[in-house]
N, C-alpha and C positions, 0 to 999 in steps of 0.2 A: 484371448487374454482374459484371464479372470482374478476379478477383484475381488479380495477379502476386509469386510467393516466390523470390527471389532467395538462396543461400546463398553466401557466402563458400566458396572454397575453402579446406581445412583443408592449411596448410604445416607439413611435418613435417623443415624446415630449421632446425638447431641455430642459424645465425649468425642475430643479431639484425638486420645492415643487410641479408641478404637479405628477414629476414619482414617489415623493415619494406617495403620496395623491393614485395615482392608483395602489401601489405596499399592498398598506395598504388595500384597497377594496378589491382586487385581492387573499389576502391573509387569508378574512375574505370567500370569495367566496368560496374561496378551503375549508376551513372550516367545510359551508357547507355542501359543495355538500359530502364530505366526511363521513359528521355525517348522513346526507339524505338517499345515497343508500346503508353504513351500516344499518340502519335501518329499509330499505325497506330488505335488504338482510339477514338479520338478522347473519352478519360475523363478528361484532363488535369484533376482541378480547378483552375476558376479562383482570381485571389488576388482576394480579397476587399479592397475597400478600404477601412483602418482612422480612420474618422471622428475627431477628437478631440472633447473636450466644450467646445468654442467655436463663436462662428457665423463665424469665418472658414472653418472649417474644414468645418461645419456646412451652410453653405451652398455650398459647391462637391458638393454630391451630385447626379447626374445624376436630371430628375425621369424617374422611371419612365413606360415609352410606355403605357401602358395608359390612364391617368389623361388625359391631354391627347386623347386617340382618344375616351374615353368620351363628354364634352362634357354629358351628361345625368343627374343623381343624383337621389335622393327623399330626402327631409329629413322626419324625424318626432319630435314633441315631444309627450310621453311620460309623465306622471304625475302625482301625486296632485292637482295644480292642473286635472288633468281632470274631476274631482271635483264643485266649486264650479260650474265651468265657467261664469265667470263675468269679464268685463276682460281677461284676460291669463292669462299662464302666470305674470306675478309678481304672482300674488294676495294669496300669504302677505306678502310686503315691500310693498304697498300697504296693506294693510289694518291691517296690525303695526307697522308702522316707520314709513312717511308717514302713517298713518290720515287713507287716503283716504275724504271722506265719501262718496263711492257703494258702495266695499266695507264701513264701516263701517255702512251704512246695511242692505246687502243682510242681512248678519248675521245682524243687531237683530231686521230682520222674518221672516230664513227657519231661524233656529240659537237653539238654546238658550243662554241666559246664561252666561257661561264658556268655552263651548266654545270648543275649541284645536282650532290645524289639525291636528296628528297626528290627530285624532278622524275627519280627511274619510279617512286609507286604509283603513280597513277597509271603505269603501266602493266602493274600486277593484277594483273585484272581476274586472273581465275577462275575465268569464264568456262572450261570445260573442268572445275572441279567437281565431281561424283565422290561423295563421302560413302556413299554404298557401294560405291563399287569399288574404293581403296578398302572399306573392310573388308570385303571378300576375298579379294588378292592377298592380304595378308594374314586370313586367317587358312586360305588355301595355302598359303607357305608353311603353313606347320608352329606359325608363333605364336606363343601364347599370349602377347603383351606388347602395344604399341607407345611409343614415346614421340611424342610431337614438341618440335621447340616452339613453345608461348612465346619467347623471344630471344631473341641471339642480341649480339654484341651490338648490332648496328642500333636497338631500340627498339625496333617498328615491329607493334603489338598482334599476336593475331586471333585478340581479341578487342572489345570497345573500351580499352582501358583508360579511366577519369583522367590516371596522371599521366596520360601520353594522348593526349588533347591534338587531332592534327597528323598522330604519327601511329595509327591503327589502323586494322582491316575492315573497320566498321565507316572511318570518315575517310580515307584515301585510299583507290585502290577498288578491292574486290566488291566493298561496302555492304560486306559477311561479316558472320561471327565464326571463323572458322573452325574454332575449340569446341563450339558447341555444338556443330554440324557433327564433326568426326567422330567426337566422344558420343552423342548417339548413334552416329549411324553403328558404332563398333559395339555399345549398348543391346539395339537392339535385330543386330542382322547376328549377333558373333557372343561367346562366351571368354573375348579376349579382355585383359585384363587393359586400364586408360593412364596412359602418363606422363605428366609433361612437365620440358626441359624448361629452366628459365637460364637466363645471363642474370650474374649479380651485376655486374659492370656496366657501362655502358658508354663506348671509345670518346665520344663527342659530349656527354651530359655534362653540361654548366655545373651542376649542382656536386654532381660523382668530380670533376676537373676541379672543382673549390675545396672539397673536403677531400683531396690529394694535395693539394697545395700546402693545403695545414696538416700534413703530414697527418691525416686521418683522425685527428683529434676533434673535427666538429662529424657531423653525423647526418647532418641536413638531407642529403640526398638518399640515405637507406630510410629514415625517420617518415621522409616525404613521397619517396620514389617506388623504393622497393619493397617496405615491409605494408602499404597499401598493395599493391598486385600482389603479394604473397598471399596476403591472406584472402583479397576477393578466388582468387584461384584456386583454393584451398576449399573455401565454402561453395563457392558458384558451380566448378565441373567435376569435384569428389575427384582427382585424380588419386590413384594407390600409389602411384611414382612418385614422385619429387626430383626430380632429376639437375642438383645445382653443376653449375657451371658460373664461370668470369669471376672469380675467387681469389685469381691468384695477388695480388697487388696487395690487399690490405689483409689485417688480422682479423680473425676468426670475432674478435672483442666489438669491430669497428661496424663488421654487418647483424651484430645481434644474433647469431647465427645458434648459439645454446638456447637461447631466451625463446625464436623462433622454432628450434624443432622441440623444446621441452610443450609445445603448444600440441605434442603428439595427445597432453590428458583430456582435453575438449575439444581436438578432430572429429570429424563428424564420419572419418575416417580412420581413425585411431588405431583400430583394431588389425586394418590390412595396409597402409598404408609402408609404403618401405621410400628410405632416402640413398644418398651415394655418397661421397666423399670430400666434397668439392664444397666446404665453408667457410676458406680463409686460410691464409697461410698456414704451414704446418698440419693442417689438415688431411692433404689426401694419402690414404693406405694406412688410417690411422684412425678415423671416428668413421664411423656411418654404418646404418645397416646392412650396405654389401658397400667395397669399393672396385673405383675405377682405376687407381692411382695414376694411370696417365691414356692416350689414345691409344688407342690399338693391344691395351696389354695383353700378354699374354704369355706366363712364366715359362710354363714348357712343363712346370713342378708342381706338388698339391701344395696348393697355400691351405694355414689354419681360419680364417677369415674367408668368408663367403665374397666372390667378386664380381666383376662382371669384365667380357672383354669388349668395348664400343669400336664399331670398326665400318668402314665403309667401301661399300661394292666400286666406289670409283676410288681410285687409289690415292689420287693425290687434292681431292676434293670433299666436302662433306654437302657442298649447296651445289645445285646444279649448274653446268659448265659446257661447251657448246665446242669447245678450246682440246679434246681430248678425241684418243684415237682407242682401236681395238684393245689393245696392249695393257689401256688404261684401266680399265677391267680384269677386276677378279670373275677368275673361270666357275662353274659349278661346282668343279668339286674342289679347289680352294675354299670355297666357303664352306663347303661341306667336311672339310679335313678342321678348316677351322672350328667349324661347330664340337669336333669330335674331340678334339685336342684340349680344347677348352673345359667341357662339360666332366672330362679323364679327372682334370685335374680342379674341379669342384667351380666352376665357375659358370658362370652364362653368359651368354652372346647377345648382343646389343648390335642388329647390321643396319645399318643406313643407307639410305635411298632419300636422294633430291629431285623433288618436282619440278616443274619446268613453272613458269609464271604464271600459264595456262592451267594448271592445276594437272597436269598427266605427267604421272609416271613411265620413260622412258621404254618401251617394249623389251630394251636387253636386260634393264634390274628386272621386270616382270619375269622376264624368261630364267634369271638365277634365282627368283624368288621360290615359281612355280617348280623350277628343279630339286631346290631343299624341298619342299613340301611332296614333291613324287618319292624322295629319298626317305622321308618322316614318314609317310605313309606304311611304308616297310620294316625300316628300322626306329622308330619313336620309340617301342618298349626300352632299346638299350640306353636309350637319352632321356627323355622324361622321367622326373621323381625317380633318377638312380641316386645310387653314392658311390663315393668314388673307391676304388677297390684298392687292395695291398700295394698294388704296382697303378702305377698311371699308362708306364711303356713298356713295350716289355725287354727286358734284358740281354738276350738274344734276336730277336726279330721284332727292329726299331719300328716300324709299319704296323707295329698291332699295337691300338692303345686299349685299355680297360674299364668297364665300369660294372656296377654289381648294383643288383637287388634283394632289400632285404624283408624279410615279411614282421607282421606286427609285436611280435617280441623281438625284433631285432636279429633273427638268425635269418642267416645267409640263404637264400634260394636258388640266386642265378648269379652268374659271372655273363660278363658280355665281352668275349672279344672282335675288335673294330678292326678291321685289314684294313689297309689305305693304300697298299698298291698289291694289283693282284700277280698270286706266284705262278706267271707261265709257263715256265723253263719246267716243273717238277707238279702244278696242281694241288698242292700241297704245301704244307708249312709245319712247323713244330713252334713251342711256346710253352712258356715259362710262368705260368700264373701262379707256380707257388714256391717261386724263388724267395730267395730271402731280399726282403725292403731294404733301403736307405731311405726312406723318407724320414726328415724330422719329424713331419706331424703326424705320423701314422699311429703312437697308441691309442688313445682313448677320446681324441677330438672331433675325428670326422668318422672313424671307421665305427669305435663304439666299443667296448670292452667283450660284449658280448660277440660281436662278428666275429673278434679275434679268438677266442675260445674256440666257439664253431669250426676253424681251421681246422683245428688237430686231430675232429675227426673227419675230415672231410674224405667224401665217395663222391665219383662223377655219375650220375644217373641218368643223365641222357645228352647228345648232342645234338643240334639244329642249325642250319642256317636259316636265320628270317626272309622270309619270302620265298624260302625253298620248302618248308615242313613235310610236305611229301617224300624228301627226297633221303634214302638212308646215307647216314652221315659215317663212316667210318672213322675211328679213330683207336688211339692206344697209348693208355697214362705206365710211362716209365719215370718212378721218381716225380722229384719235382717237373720234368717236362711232358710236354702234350703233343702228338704230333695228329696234327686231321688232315683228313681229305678232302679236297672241294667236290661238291658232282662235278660231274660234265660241264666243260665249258660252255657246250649250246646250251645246254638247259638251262644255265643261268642265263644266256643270253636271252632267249627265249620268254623268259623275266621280267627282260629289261633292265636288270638289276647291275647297276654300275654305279662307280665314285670313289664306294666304300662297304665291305659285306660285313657282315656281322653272325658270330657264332654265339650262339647261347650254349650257356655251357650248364646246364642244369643240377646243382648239389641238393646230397642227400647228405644231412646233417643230421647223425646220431651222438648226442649230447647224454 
C-alpha cells in the first residue's frame, strides 16, 4: 500500500484575495495530483454503493459472481434434536405442542417421567466432532459452499451466545464453539466458501410467545434476541451466506429485516456476502439475493431470479434420525439428476446431511456425498459457472437436460448436453438444441442479447463426451436436430462413468 502526503503550500501574502486565489489553485493541485498517482497506482477506492433499508432499494444489489459459479453447497442441521434422533428436527414442537402420539409414545417408553427437552443437551456431547475432516468430505463432494445452522427452531446456539445464557454449545453440551471450529477448519484445509443458517423464531421464547401475543406490535424479542446474534454472527465468523429461516409468522416490519440487510454498506463482508428469501411474511421468491421460495424447490423451468433448491439426502428428515430405513434415502444418482435439473434451469443446490450427536456423519451421506464429487470430477465443466442455455430439456428426448458456456464477451462456446438415463436399446440418441424455446425468460435475462445473436450463426465444431476425450465422437447436425453416438458401452464402463454422461458440444461462432 502506498501513501501519498500532499502539503499545501504555505503563503506568506499579507492580501487576503491573493491567499484566497492561491488557496483555490493549491486545492485544485491537490486534486490532481491525487486523481494522477491514483491512476497511475491504480489504488483508487472504489465507491461503495449505499443500500437503503427498503427492498426497492434492497433488491437492486448486484448478486455477487461467486455464488451463481458455485452452483453446489452442503447444508447441515445441527442440534440438540440430534439427540432424541428421532421424526424430525421438530421433535421438541411435535411432541410439546402438537403431542404427536408417536413422539409422545417414544418418550413414555424410552425417558423418565418429566423429563424436559433441555435435559437431551448435555447429551450432545460431540465428542467424535473432526471439523477437518467434515471439511474434506465436503470439499471432496464437489461443493463449493457449506451452510451450517447457527440455530434452528428449538434455540440451542452453536455458538457462546450472550442472549442464550444456558442454552449454547459453549455452556451445555459439547462446551465448543462449533461455528468457529468449522469455519476454520473449511478456512484453512478448503477454498469452500462459510455460511450460516439462523431461525428468526424461536417455538418456546417467552419474549418471541409475548410479542405474538401483541399481535407483533412490541419487538422485544428481535430488539433483545435476535438482532444481537445477528450481528455478533455477522462480525465474529464473516459468513458470505446468511441463510434466514423461522420467518414465517410475522411481517417482514416486525423482524427489522430491511434495516438488517440494508447493514450489507458496513459488512465487513459486504462485497461477497449473499442472503435468501426467508424475512417475514410476503417475503419468499420475492426479495433476496437468490431465493428459496419453499423446501425442496425445484420448478422443472428457467426461473428469471437466481435460486437455490435446499433439499436433503434423507427424505423425510433434515436433523438426524435413527427411525428411517434404506428407502429413506436418496440414491446417487437422484441427487446427481437433481444437481442437473436444477443447475439447467439457473439455480443451485443446497444438499443436507445431519450429524449424529457424536458429531459423525453417517457413512451412506458420505458415500452420496463422495459419489457427486467422483461425478464432479468428470462432469464439473458442464455445472460450474455455466448458464443456462435456450432449452433447459430438450424437446424430444426428456433425459437430456442443457447447459452452456460462454466466453468473456459473452459468445457462446460450449453447449453441454446431460443424459440421465442411458440409451441401451440403440447407443445412441438425437436432440434438439436448437429447437425453438418457450421459455418466458429467455431474451435478454439470463441468456444475454448477445448469446442470442451468436445462434444464427452457429457451426458445431467438435463433439466429446467428458471423461471419454480420447474417444471419437460421431455425429451428424440435420436441421435443428443432432443425433450422436455413444462409444462403446465397455469403454464407458471401463470409465466408471455412470448416473449421468455429458456431451460437449463445442460452437464455432462466426459473428
Amino acid at each position: 500500500m502506498i501513501s501519498i502526503k500532499v502539503s499545501f503550500f504555505q503563503s506568506h501574502e499579507r492580501t487576503s484575495k491573493i491567499s484566497l486565489n492561491r488557496c483555490k489553485m493549491e486545492s485544485k493541485l491537490l486534486i490532481i495530483l491525487i486523481f494522477t498517482f491514483c491512476a497511475k497506482l491504480g489504488n483508487c477506492a472504489k465507491v461503495q454503493t449505499k443500500y437503503e433499508p427498503n427492498w426497492s432499494s434492497l433488491d437492486k444489489r448486484p448478486l455477487p459472481s461467486w455464488y451463481d459459479e458455485a452452483k453446489v453447497g452442503i447444508f447441515i442441521h445441527w442440534g440438540v434434536y440430534s439427540v432424541p434422533s428421532m421424526g424430525s428436527e421438530w421433535f421438541w414442537k411435535y411432541w410439546k405442542y402438537f403431542k404427536n402420539t408417536n413422539y409422545v409414545e417414544f418418550m413414555e417408553k424410552n425417558y423418565k417421567p418429566n423429563f424436559s427437552y433441555q435435559e437431551f443437551a448435555q447429551d450432545f456431547t460431540a465428542e467424535l466432532f473432526d471439523a477437518t475432516q467434515w471439511s474434506l468430505l465436503f470439499k471432496d463432494s464437489g461443493a463449493k459452499y457449506v451452510v451450517l445452522t447457527s440455530k434452528h427452531h428449538e434455540g440451542y446456539c452453536l455458538w457462546p451466545s450472550e442472549q442464550s445464557f444456558g442454552w449454547n454449545s459453549m455452556d451445555v453440551g459439547p462446551k465448543r464453539d462449533i461455528i468457529r471450529e468449522l469455519s476454520s477448519a473449511l478456512r484453512n484445509n478448503t477454498d469452500l466458501k462459510f455460511g450460516l443458517y439462523y431461525s428468526l423464531f424461536e417455538w418456546f421464547n417467552r419474549m418471541y410467545i409475548d410479542d405474538k401475543l401483541h399481535l407483533f406490535l412490541k419487538q422485544n424479542y428481535v430488539t433483545n434476541k435476535v438482532r444481537p446474534e445477528q450481528m455478533y454472527l455477522i462480525q465474529e465468523y464473516l459468513p458470505e451466506i446468511l441463510w434466514s429461516d423461522g420467518d414465517a409468522e410475522a411481517p417482514a416490519k416486525y423482524w427489522k429485516s430491511e434495516e438488517f440487510i440494508a447493514l450489507y454498506n458496513d459488512s465487513p463482508v459486504r462485497d461477497t456476502i449473499v442472503t435468501n428469501d426467508r424475512w417475514g411474511i410476503g417475503t419468499a421468491c420475492k426479495h433476496g439475493d437468490f431465493y428459496n421460495c419453499q423446501d425442496r424447490f425445484n420448478p422443472g423451468v428457467l426461473q428469471p431470479h437466481k435460486w437455490e433448491n435446499a433439499f436433503t439426502l434423507d427424505k423425510a428428515s433434515w436433523g438426524q434420525r435413527f427411525d428411517l430405513t434404506l428407502k429413506d434415502f436418496m440414491t446417487s444418482e437422484e441427487v446427481i439428476h437433481e444437481v442437473v435439473t436444477t443447475v439447467s434451469c439457473n439455480g443451485n443446490v443446497l444438499i443436507n446431511v445431519g450429524p449424529t450427536k457424536y458429531g459423525t456423519i453417517l457413512p451412506i451421506f458420505e458415500e452420496r456425498l463422495r459419489d457427486m464429487g467422483q461425478w464432479l470430477k468428470i462432469n464439473g465443466e458442464a455445472i460450474y459457472a455455466t448458464k443456462p442455455w435456450l432449452y433447459q430439456n430438450d424437446i424430444v428426448t426428456p433425459s437430456v437436460w442443457y447447459t452452456s458456456r460462454v466466453d468473456e464477451g459473452k459468445q457462446l462456446i460450449n453447449i453441454y448436453a446431460i443424459v440421465l438415463e442411458y440409451p441401451y436399446d440403440s447407443n445412441s440418441l438425437t436432440i434438439y438444441p436448437w429447437g425453438n424455446s418457450t421459455s418466458e425468460y429467455l431474451d435478454v435475462r439470463l441468456i444475454g442479447l448477445e448469446l442470442l445473436n451468436s445462434i444464427r450463426d452457429r457451426n458445431i465444431y467438435s463433439i466429446e463426451m467428458l471423461g471419454m476425450e480420447d474417444s471419437q465422437i460421431k455425429w451428424d447436425l440435420h436441421g435443428s436436430s443432432l443425433h450422436v453416438e455413444f462409444p462403446p458401452k465397455n469403454h464407458i464402463d471401463k470409465r466408471r462413468l455412470k448416473h449421468a454422461w455429458t456431451f460437449k458440444i463445442v460452437v464455432n461462432s462466426e459473428m
